[in-house]
VEXDREN-2710 file (C-alpha; in Angstrom, 1 decimal):
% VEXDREN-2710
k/r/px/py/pz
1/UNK/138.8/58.7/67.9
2/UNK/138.7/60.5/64.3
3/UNK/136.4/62.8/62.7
4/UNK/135.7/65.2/59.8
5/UNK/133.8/67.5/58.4
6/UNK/132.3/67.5/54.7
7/UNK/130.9/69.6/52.5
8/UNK/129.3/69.4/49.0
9/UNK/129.3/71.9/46.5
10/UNK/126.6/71.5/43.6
11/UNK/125.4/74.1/41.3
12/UNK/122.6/76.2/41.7
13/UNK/122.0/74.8/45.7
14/UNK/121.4/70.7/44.0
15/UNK/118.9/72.0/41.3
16/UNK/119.3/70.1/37.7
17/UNK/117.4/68.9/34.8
18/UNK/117.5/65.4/33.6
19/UNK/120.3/64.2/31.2
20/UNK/122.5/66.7/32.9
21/UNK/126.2/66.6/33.5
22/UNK/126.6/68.0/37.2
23/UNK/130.0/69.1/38.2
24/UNK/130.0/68.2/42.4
25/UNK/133.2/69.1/44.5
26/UNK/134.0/67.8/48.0
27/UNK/135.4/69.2/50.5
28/UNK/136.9/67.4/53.3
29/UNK/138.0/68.8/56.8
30/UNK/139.9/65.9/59.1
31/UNK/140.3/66.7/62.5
32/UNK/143.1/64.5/63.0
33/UNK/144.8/62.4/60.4
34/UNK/142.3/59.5/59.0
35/UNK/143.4/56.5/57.6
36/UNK/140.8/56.8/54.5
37/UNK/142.0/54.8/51.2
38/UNK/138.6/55.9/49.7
39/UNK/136.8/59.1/48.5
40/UNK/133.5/57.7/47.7
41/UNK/130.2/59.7/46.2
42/UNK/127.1/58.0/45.3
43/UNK/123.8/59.4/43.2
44/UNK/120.7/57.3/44.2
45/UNK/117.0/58.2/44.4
46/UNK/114.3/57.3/47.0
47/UNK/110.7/57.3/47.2
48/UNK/109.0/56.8/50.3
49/UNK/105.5/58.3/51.9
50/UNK/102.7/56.1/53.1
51/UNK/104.3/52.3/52.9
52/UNK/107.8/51.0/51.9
53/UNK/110.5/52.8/50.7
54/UNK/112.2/52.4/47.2
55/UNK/115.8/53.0/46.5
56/UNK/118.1/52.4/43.4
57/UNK/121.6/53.0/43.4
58/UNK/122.1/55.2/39.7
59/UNK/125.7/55.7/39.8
60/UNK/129.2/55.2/42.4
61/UNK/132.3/56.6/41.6
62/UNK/135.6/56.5/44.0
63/UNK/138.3/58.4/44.4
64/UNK/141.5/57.0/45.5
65/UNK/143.7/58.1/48.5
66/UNK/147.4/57.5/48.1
67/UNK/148.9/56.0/51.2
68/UNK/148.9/58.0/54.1
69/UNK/145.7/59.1/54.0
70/UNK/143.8/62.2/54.4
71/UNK/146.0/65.1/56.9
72/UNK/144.2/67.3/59.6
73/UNK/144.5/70.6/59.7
74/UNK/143.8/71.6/55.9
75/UNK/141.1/71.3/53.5
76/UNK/141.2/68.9/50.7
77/UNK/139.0/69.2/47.8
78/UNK/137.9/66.1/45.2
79/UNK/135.9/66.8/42.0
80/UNK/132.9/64.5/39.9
81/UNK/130.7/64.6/37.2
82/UNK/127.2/63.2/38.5
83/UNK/125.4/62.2/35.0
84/UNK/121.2/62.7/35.8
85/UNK/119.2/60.3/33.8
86/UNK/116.3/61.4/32.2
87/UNK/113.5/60.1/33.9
88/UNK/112.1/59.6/37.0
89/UNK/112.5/63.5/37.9
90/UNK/112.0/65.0/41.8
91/UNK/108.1/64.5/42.8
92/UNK/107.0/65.6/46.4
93/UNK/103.2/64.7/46.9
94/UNK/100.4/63.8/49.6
95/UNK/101.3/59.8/49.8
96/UNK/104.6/59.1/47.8
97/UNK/107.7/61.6/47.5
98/UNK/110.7/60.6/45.3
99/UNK/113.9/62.5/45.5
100/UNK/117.6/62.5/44.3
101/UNK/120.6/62.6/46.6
102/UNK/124.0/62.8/47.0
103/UNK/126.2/60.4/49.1
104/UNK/129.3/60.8/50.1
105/UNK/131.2/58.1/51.9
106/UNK/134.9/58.3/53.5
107/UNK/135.5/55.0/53.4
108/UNK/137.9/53.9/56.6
109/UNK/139.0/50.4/56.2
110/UNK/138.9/48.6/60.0
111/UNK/136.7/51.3/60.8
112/UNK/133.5/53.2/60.5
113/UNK/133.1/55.3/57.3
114/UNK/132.0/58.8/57.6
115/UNK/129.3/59.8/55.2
116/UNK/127.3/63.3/54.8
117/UNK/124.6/63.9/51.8
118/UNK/122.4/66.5/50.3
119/UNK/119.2/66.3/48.0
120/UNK/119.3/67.0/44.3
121/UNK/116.3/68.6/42.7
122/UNK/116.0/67.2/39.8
123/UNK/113.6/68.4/37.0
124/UNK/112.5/67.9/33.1
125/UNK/115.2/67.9/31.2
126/UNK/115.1/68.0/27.0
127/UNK/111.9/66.8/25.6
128/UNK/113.1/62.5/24.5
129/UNK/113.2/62.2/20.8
130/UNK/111.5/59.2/20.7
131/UNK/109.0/58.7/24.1
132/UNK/108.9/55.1/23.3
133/UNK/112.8/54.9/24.3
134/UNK/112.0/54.8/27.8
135/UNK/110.1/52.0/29.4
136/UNK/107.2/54.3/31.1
137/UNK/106.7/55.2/27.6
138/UNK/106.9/52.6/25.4
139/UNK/103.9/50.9/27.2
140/UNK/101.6/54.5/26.2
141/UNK/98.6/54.0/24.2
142/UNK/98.5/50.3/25.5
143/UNK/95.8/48.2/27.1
144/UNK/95.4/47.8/30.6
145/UNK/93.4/44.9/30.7
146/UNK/91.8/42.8/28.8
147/UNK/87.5/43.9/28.8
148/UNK/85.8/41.4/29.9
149/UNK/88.0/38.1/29.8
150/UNK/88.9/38.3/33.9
151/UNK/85.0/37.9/33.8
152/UNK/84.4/34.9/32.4
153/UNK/87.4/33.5/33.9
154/UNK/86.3/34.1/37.6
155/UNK/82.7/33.4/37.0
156/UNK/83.6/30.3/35.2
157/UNK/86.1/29.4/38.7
158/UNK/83.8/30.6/41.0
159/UNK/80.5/28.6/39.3
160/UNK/82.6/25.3/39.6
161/UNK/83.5/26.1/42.9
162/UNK/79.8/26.6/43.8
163/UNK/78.7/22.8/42.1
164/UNK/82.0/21.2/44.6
165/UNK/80.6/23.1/47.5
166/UNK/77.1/22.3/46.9
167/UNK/77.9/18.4/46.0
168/UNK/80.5/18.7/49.1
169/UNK/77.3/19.5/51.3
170/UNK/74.9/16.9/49.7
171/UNK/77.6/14.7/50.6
172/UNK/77.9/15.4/54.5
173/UNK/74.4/16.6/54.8
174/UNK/76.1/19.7/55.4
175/UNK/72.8/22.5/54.4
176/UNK/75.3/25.5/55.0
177/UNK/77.7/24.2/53.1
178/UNK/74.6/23.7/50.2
179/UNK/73.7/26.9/50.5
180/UNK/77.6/28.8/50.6
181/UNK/77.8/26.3/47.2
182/UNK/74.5/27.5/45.6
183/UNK/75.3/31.3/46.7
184/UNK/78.7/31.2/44.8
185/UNK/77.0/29.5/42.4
186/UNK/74.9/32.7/41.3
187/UNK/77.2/35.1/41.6
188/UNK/80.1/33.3/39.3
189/UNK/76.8/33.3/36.7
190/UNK/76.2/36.8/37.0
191/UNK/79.8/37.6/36.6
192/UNK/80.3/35.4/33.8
193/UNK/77.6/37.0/31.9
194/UNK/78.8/40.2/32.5
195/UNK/82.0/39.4/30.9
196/UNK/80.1/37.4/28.5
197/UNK/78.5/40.7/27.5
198/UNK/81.4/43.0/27.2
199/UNK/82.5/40.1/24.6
200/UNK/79.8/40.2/23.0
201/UNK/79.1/43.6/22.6
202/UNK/82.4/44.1/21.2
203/UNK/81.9/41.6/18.6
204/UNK/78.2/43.7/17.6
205/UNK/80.6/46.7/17.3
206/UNK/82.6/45.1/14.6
207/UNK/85.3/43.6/17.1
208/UNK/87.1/46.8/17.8
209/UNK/86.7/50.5/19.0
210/UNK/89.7/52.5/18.1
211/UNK/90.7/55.4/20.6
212/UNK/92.8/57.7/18.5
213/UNK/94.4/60.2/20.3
214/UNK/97.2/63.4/19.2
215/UNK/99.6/61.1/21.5
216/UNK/98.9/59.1/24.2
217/UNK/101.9/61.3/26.3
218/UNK/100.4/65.1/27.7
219/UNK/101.2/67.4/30.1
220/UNK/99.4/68.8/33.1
221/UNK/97.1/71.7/32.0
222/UNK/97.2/70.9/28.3
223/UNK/94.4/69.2/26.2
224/UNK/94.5/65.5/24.5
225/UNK/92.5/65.8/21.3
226/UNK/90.7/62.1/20.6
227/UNK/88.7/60.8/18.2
228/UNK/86.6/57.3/19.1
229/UNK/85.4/54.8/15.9
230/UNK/83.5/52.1/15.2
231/UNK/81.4/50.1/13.6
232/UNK/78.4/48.2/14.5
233/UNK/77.8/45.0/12.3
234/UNK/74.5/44.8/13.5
235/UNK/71.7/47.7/13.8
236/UNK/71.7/49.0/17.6
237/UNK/70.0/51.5/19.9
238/UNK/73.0/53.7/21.2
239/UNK/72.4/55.5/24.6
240/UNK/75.4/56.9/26.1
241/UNK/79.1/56.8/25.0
242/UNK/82.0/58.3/27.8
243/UNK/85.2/58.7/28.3
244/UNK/87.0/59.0/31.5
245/UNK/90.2/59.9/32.4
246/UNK/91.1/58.4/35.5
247/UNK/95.0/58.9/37.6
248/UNK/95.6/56.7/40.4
249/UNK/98.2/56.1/42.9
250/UNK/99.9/52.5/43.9
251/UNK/101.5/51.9/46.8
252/UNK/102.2/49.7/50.0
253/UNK/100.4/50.8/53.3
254/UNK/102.8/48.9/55.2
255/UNK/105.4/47.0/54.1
256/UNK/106.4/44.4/51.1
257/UNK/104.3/41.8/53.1
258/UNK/101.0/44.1/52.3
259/UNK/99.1/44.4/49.2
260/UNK/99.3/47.3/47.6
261/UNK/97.0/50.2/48.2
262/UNK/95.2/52.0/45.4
263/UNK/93.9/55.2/45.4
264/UNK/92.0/57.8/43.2
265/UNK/93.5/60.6/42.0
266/UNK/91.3/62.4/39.2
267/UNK/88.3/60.9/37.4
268/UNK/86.5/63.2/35.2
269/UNK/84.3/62.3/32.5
270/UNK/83.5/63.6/28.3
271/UNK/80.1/62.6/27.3
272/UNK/80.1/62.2/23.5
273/UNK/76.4/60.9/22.3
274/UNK/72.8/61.3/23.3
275/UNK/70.5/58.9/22.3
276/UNK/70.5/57.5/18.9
277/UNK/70.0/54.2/16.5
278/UNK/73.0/53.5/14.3
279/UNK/72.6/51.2/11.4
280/UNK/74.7/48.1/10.6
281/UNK/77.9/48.5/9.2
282/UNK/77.7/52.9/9.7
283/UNK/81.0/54.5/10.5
284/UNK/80.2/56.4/13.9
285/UNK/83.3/58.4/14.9
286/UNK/83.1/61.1/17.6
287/UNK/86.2/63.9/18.5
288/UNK/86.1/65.6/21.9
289/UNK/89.2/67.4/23.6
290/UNK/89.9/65.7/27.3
291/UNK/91.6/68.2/29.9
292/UNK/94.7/67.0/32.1
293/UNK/94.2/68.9/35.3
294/UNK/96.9/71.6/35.4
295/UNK/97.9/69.9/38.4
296/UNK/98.2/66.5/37.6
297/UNK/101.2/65.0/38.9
298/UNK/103.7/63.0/36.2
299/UNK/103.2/59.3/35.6
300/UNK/106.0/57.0/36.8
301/UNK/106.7/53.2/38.1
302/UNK/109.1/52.1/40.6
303/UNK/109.2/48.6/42.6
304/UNK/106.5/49.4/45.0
305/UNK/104.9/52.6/44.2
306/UNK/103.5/54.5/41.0
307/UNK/101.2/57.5/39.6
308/UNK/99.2/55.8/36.4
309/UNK/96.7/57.8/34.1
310/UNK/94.2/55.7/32.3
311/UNK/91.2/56.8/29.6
312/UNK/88.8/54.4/29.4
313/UNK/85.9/53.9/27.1
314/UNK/82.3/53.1/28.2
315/UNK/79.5/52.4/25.6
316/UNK/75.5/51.8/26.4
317/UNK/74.1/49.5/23.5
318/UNK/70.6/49.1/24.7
319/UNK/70.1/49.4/28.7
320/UNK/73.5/47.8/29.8
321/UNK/76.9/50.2/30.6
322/UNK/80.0/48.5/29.3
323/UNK/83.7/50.0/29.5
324/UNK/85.4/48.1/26.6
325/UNK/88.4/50.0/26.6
326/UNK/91.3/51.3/29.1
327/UNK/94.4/52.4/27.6
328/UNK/97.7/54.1/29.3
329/UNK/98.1/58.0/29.7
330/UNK/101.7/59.0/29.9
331/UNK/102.0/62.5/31.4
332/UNK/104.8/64.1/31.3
333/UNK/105.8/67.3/34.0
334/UNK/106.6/70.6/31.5
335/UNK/110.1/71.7/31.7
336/UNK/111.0/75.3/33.7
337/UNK/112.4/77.7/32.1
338/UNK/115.5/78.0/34.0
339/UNK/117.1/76.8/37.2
340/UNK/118.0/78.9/39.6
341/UNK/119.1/78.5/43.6
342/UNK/115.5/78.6/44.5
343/UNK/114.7/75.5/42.7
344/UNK/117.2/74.0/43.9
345/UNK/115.4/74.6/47.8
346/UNK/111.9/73.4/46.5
347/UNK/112.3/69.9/44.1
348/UNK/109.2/68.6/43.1
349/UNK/106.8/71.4/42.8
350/UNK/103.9/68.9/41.5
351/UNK/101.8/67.9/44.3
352/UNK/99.8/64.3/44.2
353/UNK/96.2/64.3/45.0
END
């Protein structure tokens, strides 16, 4: 039988910003002498919540024992320096929660290690230089899909799968089978002439719509000045053009096995024309300020789970709705002014949804 006690000493009660330097000292307590050749302290973080759990290793450092091991009876003291990365910071919400810890491992060779931990709370640190350093960031501003090309591609598919199935059932004198062929039939048409018209109406809009923003990275509570261009190279009736803002939430409801469960987080949307004919080859541009809820959570990606903020463009030529455009949102969390040993009880003051 062996045992000890541990203890770990961090700053302000674990609280830190990102792109810190934090100073952690162990204590150690044997009851008995141990046989440890190893001192070992981990920094890793975790999310988990509804679905599987994430977890990435960030640093390991080890601290030697000379031969003998660790004595009992006294307490014996090992220092580190924990360096905090940047990004992702400590986020506690309804469906997903990611947190920093602390791990520390006495590491007992022909026998069972003994380990203790605490939670870091771990917030913004120093605005980055250059938000396109990180990789959350450098995808900003970017498309999320392609408008209308996943149209024609399924509708195309599924319209060729509808002739097979309906030749298939000719062939056996199968009449379900006709029919399933001739129902699949009619919807890949209708979905390949709904991509075909996002195509196309790009093309009648000069084949592009720019979405200029400030920057594409905000913070919760502030505005996002934008300014949306184009023009027409053909004379059109135009009835309604929006943007939305739209966050959303990834994740697995049960497992890697799953699919991954999407839900809605915000939508709002910023009407920016009434009614109106534009002629061929006008300029129309329009400027509008969008709101980021005060409490919008920050955006981040890990293996299995994420918080994403889109704005997406939808124009009405004639009678039809078409979104042409959905581009990344990159919200960043503000920084606090200073960290105290209250912050350090509470990480991850944003709440999700």
């Amino acid at each position: 039988m062996y045992g000890a006690s541990i203890w770990i000493d961090v700053p302000n009660e674990g609280a830190c910003r990102g792109g810190d330097r934090v100073p952690v000292t162990v204590w150690v307590w044997c009851h008995q002498p141990l046989a440890c050749r190893t001192v070992m302290l981990e920094h890793f973080w975790r999310v988990d919540g509804e679905g599987a759990s994430d977890v990435e290793v960030l640093s390991q450092q080890d601290h030697h024992i000379e031969a003998g091991g660790l004595p009992a009876g006294q307490y014996m003291s090992f220092s580190f320096q924990v360096d905090i990365p940047p990004y992702p910071v400590s986020y506690r919400g309804h469906a997903i929660n990611l947190a920093h810890y602390l791990k520390v491992s006495l590491v007992v060779p022909r026998g069972h290690d003994i380990t203790s931990g605490c939670q870091l709370a771990v917030y913004p640190g120093a605005p980055i230089e250059n938000e396109a350093d990180d990789e959350l960031g450098g995808r900003a501003g970017h498309r999320t899909h392609e408008p209308g090309r996943g149209s024609l591609w399924a509708g195309g598919l599924t319209v060729a799968a509808g002739v097979a199935l309906f030749f298939y059932g000719l062939h056996e004198e199968s009449p379900a089978a006709g029919l399933m062929g001739i129902g699949a039939g009619l919807i890949g048409v209708v979905m390949f002439f709904v991509g075909l018209h996002v195509r196309l109406t790009r093309v009648l809009l000069g084949g592009r719509v720019d979405i200029i923003p400030v920057s594409w990275h905000v913070h919760p509570g502030a505005g996002m000045p934008v300014r949306v261009r184009f023009v027409p190279v053909v004379p059109l009736r135009l009835n309604a053009v929006t943007l939305r803002l739209k966050g959303h939430k990834t994740f697995h409801s049960g497992g890697e096995d799953h699919y991954p469960r999407e839900d809605e987080i915000h939508a709002s949307d910023e009407n920016l024309a009434t009614k109106r004919w534009v002629s061929r080859n006008e300029a129309v541009e329009f400027e509008t300020d969008i709101s980021i809820p005060e409490d919008a959570p920050p955006s981040f990606e890990v293996e299995h789970n994420s918080v994403n903020w889109t704005l997406s463009l939808e124009i009405c030529p004639w009678f039809l709705r078409t979104w042409l455009e959905s581009r990344l949102v990159v919200v960043r969390p503000w920084q606090i002014p200073e960290l105290t040993a209250d912050a350090g009880r509470a990480p991850g003051a944003a709440r999700l949804g």
